[in-house]
C-alpha positions as protocol buffer text, in pm:
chain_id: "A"
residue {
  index: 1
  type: UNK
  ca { x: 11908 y: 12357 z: 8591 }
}
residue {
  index: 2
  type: UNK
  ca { x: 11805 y: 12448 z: 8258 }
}
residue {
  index: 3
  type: UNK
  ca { x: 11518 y: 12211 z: 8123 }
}
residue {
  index: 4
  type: UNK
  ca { x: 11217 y: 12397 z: 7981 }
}
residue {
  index: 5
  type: UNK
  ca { x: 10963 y: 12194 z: 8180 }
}
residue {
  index: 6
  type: UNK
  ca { x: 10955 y: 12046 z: 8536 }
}
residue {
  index: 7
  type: UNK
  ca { x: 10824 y: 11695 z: 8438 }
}
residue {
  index: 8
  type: UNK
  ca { x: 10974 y: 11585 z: 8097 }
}
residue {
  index: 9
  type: UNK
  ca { x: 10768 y: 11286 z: 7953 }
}
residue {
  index: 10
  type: UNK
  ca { x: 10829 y: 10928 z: 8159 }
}
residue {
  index: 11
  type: UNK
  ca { x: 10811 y: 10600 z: 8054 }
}
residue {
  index: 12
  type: UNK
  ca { x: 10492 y: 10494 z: 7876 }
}
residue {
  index: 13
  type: UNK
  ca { x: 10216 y: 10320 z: 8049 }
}
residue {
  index: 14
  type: UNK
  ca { x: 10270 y: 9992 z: 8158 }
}
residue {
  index: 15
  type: UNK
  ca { x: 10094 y: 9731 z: 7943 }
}
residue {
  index: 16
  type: UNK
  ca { x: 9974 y: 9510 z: 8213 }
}
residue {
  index: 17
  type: UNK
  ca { x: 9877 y: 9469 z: 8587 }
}
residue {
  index: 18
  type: UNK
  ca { x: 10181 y: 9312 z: 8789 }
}
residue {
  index: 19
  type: UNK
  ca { x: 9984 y: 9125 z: 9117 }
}
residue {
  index: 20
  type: UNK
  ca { x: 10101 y: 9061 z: 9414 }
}
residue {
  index: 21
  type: UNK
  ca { x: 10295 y: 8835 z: 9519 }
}
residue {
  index: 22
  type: UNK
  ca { x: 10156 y: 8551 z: 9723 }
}
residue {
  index: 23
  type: UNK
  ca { x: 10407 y: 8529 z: 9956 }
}
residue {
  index: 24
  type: UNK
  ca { x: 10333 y: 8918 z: 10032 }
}
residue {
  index: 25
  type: UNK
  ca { x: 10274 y: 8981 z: 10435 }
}
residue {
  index: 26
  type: UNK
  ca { x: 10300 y: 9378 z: 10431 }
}
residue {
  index: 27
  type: UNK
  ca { x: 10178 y: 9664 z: 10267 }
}
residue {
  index: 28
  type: UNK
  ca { x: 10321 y: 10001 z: 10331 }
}
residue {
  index: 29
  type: UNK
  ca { x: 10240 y: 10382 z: 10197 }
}
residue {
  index: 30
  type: UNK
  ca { x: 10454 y: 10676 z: 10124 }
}
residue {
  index: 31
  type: UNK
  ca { x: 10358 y: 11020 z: 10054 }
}
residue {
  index: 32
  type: UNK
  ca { x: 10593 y: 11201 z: 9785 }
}
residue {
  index: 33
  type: UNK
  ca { x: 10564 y: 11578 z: 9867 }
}
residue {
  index: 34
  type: UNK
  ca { x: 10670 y: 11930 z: 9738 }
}
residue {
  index: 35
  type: UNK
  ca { x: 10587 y: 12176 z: 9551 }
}
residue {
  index: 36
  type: UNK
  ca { x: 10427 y: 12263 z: 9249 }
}
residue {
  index: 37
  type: UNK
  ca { x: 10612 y: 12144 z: 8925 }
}
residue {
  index: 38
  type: UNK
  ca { x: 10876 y: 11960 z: 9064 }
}
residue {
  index: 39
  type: UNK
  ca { x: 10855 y: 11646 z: 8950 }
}
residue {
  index: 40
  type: UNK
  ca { x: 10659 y: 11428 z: 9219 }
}
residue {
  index: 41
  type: UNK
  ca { x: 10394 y: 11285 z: 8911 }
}
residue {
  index: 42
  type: UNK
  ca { x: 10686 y: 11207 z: 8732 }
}
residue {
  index: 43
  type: UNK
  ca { x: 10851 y: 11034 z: 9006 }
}
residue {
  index: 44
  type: UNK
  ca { x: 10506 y: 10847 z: 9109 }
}
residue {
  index: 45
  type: UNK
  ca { x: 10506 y: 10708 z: 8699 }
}
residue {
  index: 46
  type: UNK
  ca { x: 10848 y: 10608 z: 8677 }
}
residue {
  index: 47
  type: UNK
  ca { x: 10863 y: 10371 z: 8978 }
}
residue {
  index: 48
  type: UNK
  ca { x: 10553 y: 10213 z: 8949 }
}
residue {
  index: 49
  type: UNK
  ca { x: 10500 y: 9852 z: 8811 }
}
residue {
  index: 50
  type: UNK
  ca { x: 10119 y: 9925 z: 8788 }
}
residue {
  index: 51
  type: UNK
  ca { x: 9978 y: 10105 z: 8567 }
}
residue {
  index: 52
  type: UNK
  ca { x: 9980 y: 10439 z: 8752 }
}
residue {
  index: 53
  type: UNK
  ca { x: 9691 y: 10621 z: 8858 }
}
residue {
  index: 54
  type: UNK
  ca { x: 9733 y: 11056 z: 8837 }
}
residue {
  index: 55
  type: UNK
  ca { x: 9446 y: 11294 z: 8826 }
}
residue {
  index: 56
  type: UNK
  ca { x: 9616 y: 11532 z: 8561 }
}
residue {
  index: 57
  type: UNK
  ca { x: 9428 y: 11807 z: 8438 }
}
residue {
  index: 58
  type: UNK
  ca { x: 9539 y: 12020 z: 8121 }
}
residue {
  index: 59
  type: UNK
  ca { x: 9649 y: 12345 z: 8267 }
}
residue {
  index: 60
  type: UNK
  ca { x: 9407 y: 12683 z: 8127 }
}
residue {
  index: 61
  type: UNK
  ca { x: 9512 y: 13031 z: 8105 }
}
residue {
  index: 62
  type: UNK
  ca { x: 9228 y: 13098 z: 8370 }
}
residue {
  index: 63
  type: UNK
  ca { x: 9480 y: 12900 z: 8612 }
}
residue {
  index: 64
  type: UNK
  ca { x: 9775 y: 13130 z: 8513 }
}
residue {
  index: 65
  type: UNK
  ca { x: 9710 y: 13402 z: 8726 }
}
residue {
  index: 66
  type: UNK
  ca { x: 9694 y: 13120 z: 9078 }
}
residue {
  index: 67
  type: UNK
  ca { x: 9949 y: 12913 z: 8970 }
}
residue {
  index: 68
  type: UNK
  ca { x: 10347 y: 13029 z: 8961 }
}
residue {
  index: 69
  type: UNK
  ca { x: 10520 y: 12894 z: 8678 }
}
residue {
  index: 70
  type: UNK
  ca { x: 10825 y: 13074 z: 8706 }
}
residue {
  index: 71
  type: UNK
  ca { x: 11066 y: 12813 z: 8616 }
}
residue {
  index: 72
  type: UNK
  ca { x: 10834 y: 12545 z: 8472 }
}
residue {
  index: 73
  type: UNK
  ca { x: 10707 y: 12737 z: 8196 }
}
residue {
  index: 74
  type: UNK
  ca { x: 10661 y: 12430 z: 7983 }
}
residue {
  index: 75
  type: UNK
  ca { x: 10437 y: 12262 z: 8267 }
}
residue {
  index: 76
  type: UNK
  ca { x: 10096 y: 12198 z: 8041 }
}
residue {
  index: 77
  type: UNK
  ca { x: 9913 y: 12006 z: 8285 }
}
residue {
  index: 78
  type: UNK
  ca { x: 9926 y: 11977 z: 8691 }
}
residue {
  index: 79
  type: UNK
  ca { x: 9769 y: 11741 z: 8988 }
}
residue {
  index: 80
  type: UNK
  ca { x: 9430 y: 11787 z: 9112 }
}
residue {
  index: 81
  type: UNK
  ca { x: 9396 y: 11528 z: 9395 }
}
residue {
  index: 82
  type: UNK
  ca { x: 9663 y: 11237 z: 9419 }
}
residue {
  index: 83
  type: UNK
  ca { x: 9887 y: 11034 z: 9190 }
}
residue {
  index: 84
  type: UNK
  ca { x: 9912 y: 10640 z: 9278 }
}
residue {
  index: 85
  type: UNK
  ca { x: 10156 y: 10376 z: 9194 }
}
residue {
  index: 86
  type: UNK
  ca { x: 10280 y: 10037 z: 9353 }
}
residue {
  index: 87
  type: UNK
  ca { x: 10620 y: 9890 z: 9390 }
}
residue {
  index: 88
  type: UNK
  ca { x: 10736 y: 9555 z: 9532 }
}
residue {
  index: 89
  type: UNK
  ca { x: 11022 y: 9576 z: 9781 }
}
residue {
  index: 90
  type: UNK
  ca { x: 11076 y: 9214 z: 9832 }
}
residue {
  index: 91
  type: UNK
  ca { x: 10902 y: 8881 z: 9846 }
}
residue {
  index: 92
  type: UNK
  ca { x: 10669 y: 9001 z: 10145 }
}
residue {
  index: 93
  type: UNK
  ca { x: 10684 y: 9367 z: 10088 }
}
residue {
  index: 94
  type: UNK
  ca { x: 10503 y: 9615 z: 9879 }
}
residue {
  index: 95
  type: UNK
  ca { x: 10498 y: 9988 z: 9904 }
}
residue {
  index: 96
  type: UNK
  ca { x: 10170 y: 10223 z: 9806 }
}
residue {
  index: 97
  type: UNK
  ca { x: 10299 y: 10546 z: 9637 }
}
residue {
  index: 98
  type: UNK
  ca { x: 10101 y: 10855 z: 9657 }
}
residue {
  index: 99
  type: UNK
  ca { x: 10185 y: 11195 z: 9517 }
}
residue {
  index: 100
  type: UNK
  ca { x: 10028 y: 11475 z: 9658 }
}
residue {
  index: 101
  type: UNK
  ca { x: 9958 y: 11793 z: 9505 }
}
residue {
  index: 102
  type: UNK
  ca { x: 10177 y: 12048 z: 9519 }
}
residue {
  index: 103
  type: UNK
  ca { x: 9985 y: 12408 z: 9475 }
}
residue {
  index: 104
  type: UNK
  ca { x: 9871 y: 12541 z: 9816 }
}
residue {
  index: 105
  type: UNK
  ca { x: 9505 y: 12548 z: 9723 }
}
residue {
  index: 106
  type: UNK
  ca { x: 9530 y: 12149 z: 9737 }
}
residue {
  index: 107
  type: UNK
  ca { x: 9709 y: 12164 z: 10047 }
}
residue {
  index: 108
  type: UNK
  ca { x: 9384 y: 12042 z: 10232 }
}
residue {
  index: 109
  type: UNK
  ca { x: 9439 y: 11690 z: 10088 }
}
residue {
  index: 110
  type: UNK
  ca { x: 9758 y: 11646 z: 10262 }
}
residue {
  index: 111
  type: UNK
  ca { x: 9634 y: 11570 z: 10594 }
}
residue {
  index: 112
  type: UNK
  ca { x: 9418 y: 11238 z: 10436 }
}
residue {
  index: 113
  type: UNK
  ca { x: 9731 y: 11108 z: 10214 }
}
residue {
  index: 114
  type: UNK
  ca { x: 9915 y: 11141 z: 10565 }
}
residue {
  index: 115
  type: UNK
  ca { x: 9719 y: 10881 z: 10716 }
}
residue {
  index: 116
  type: UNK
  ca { x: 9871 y: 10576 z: 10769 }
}
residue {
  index: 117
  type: UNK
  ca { x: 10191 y: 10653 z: 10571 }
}
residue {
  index: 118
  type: UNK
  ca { x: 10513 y: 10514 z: 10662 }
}
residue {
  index: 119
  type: UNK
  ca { x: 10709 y: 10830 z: 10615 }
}
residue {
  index: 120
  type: UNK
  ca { x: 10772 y: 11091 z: 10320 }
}
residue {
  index: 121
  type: UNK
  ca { x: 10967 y: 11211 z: 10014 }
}
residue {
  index: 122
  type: UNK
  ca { x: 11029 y: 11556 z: 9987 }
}
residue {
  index: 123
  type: UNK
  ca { x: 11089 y: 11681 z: 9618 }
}
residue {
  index: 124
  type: UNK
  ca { x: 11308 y: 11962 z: 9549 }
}
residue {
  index: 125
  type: UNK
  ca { x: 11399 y: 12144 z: 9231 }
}
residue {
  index: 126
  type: UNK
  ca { x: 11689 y: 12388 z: 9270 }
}
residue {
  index: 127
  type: UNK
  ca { x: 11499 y: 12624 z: 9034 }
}
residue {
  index: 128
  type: UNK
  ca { x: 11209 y: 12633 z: 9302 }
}
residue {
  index: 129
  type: UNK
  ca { x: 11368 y: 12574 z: 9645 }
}
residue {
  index: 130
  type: UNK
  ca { x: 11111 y: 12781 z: 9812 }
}
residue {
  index: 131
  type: UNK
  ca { x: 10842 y: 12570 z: 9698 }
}
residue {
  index: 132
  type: UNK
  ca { x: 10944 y: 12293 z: 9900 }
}
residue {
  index: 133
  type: UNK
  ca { x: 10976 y: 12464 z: 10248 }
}
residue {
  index: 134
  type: UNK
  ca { x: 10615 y: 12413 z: 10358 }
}
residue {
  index: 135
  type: UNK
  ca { x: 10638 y: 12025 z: 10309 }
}
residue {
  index: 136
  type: UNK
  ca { x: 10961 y: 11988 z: 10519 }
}
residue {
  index: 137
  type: UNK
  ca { x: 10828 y: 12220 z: 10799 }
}
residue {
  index: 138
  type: UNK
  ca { x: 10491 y: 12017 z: 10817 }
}
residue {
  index: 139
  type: UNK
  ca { x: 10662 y: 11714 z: 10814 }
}
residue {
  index: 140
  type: UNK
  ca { x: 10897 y: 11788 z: 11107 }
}
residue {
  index: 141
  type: UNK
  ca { x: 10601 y: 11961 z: 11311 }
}
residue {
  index: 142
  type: UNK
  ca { x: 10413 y: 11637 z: 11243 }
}
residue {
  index: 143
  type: UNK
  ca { x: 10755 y: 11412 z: 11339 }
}
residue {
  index: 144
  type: UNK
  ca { x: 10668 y: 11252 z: 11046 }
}
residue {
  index: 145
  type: UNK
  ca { x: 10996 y: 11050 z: 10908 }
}
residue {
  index: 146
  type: UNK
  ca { x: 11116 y: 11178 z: 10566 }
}
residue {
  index: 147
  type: UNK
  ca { x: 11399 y: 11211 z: 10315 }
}
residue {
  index: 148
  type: UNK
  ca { x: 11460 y: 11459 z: 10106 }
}
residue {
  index: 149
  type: UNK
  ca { x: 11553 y: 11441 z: 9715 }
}
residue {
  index: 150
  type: UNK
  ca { x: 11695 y: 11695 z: 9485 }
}
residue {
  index: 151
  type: UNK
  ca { x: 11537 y: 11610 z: 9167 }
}
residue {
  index: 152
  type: UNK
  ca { x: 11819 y: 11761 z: 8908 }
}
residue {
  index: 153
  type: UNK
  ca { x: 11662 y: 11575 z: 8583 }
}
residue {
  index: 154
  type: UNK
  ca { x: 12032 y: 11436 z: 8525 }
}
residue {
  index: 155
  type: UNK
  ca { x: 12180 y: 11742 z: 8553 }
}
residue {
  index: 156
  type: UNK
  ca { x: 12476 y: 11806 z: 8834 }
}
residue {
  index: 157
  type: UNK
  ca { x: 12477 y: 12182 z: 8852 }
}
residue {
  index: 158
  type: UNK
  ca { x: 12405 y: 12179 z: 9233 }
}
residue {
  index: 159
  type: UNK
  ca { x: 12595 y: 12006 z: 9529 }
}
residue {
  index: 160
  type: UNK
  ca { x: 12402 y: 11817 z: 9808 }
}
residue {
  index: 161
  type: UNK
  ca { x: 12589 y: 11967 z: 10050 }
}
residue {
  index: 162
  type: UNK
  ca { x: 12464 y: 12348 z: 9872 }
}
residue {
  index: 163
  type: UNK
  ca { x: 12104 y: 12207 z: 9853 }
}
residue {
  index: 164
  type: UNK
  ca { x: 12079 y: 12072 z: 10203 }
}
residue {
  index: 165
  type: UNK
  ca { x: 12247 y: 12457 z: 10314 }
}
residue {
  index: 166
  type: UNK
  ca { x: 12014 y: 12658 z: 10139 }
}
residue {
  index: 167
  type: UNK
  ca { x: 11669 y: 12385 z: 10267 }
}
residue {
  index: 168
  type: UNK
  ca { x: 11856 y: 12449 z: 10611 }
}
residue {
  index: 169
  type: UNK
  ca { x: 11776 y: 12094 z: 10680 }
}
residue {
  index: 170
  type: UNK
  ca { x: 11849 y: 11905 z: 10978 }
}
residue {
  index: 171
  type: UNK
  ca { x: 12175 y: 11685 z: 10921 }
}
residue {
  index: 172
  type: UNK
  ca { x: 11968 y: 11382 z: 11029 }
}
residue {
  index: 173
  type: UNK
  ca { x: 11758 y: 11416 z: 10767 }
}
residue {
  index: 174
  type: UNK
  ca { x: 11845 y: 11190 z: 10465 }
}
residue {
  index: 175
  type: UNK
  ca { x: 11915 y: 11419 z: 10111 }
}
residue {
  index: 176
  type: UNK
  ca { x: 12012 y: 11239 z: 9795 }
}
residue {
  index: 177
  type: UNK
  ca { x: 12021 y: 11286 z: 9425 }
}
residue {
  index: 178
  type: UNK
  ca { x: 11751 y: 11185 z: 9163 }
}
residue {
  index: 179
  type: UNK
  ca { x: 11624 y: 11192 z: 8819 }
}
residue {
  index: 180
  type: UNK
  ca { x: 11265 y: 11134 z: 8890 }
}
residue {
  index: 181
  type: UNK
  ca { x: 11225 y: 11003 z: 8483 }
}
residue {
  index: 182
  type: UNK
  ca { x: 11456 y: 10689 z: 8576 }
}
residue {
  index: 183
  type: UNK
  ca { x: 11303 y: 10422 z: 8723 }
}
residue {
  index: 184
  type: UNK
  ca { x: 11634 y: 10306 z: 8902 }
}
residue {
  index: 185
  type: UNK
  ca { x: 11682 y: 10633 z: 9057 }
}
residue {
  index: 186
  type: UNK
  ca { x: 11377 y: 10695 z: 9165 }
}
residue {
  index: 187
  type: UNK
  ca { x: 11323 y: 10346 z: 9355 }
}
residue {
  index: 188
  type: UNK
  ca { x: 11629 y: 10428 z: 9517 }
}
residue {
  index: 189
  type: UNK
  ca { x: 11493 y: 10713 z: 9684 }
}
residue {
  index: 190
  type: UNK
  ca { x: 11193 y: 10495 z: 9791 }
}
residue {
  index: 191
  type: UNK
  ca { x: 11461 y: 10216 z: 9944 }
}
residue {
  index: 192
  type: UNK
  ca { x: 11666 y: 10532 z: 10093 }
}
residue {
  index: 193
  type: UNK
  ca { x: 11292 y: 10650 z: 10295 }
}
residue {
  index: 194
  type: UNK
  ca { x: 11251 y: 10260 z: 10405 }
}
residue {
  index: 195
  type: UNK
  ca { x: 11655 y: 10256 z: 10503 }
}
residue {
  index: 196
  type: UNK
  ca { x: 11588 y: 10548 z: 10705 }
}
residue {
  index: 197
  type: UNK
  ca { x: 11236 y: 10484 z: 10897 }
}
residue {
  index: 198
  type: UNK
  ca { x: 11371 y: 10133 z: 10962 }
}
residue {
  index: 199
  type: UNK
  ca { x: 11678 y: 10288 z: 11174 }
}
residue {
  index: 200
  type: UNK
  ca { x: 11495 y: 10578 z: 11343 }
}
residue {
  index: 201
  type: UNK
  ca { x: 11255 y: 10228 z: 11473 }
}
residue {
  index: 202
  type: UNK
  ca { x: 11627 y: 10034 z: 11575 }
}
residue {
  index: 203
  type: UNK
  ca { x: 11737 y: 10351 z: 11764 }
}
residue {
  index: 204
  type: UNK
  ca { x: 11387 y: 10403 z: 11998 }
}
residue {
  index: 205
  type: UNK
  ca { x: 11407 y: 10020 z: 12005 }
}
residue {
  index: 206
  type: UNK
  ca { x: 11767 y: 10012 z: 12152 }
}
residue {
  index: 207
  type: UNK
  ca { x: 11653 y: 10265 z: 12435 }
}
């Protein structure tokens, strides 16, 4: 991957609230994880049809010597507490969206955006595997459901099946491809976590 910053711009901000649907019955949240600069705000801005909410600071030199941006050396600003979004799955469905930061000083905050969630997206960024290995191991101590997503910007350069090798992740957990700047591709991953928490309930159902 060769882009000169993690989170190229997404689409603009939307120009109006979308409300919810009257015929809506549930409401269900999703924490989008991984590391820092990978793309989760991004992700978060694309696939909302609210105006998304991110708590973006500009990044200082100060924070150059705590932050690693090997890799992402055009990141200019970074996540200080939680990005927010909403997307409607269907006529009774709507899923909450919340990023969570990625540097381990904010790591804290994990444990609050946790509660209640339906399951998790991992982020990854073949530039920056390493970054994402904390997130998957807390998520499988916790038995928290999750996919994962290789976040390639458009760019093919890496094959899942090389990506899930080198995350060593367990073949039952989910991996697919994204651009997180596309809104298509990144509800996708969203419908792929719901897919995936929906048959890990059939199977302890069927028991």
């Amino acid at each position: 991957m060769h882009s000169t910053t993690s989170e190229p711009p997404a689409p603009g901000p939307r120009t109006a609230e979308a409300p919810l649907p009257g015929t809506t019955e549930q409401a269900l949240k999703i924490t989008v994880l991984g590391g820092f600069g990978v793309g989760k705000t991004t992700l978060v801005r694309s696939v909302s049809e609210i105006r998304p909410l991110d708590t973006e600071e500009t990044m200082t030199r100060a924070g150059a010597a705590v932050d690693d941006l090997e890799g992402v050396e055009g990141k200019r600003a970074t996540t200080v507490a939680f990005d927010f979004g909403r997307i409607t799955l269907d006529a009774t469905a709507v899923l909450y969206v919340f990023g969570a930061p990625g540097q381990e000083r904010f790591w804290f905050l994990w444990d609050r955006l946790f509660a209640g969630s339906l399951g998790a997206v991992v982020l990854v960024d073949t530039r920056r595997l390493e970054e994402s290995w904390y997130a998957i191991d807390r998520l499988e101590a916790q038995g928290t459901p999750f996919v994962v997503a290789h976040n390639d910007f458009g760019e093919t350069s890496h094959g899942l099946d090389e990506v899930r090798a080198a995350l060593d992740l367990d073949p039952a957990v989910p991996l697919v491809r994204c651009d997180a700047r596309e809104r298509d591709s990144a509800k996708q991953v969203l419908i792929s976590l719901v897919r995936h928490v929906r048959s890990l309930v059939a199977a302890r159902s069927a028991r």
